[in-house]
N, C-alpha and C positions, 0 to 999 in steps of 0.2 A: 504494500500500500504506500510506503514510503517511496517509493521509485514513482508512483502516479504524481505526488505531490510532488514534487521535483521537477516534474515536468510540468506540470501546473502554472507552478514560479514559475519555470523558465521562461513558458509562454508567454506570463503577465509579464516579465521583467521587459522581454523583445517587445511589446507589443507600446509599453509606456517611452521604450526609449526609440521607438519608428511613428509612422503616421496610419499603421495597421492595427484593425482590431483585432481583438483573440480569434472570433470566427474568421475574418480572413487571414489568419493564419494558416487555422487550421485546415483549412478548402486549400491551399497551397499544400501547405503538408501532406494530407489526403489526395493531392494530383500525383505530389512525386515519387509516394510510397507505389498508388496504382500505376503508374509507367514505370517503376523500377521494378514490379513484378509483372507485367505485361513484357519488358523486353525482355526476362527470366525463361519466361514460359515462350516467346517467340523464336528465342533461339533450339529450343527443342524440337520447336514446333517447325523448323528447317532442318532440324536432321532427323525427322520424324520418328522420334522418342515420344512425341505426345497427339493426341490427336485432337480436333477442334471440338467436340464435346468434353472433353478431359478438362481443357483450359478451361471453359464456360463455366464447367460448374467453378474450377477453382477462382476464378473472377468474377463470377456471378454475375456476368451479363449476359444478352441472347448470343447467339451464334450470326444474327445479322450487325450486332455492333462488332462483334470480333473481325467479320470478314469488311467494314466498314475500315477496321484500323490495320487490315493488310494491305487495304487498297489505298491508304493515305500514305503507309511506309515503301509501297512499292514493292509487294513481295509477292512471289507468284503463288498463284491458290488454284483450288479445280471450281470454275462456277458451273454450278448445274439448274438447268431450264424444266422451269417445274410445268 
């Protein structure tokens, strides 16, 4: 519990000494953590160690924002014509 509050302060500390609030912190922090496990799972997901329902559940998004953010990164995917 002591490690939560700590980071707590941290937060408040950064937030009194910038022009950002706590929640815009934390939506920044919550972008970087999510693309630092997005590029995790991408790179598996090129040597195909993982497959695109695999990542979804562990990302918990649908499987049409996953192949949304291959097609922003440029990465080759199979699209299928439903």
């Amino acid at each position: 519990m002591s490690n939560l509050s700590n980071i707590k302060l941290e937060i408040e500390k950064y937030a009194n000494e910038s022009n950002f609030t706590e929640l815009q912190i934390v939506e920044k922090l919550e972008k970087y953590f999510f693309n630092k496990k997005v590029n995790a799972n991408l790179k598996l997901y090129k040597k195909g160690k993982k497959k695109v329902s695999e990542i979804t559940k562990d990302l918990k998004i649908s499987p049409r924002r996953f192949y949304a953010i291959l097609e922003k990164k440029n990465i080759e995917h199979t699209k299928y014509n439903k």
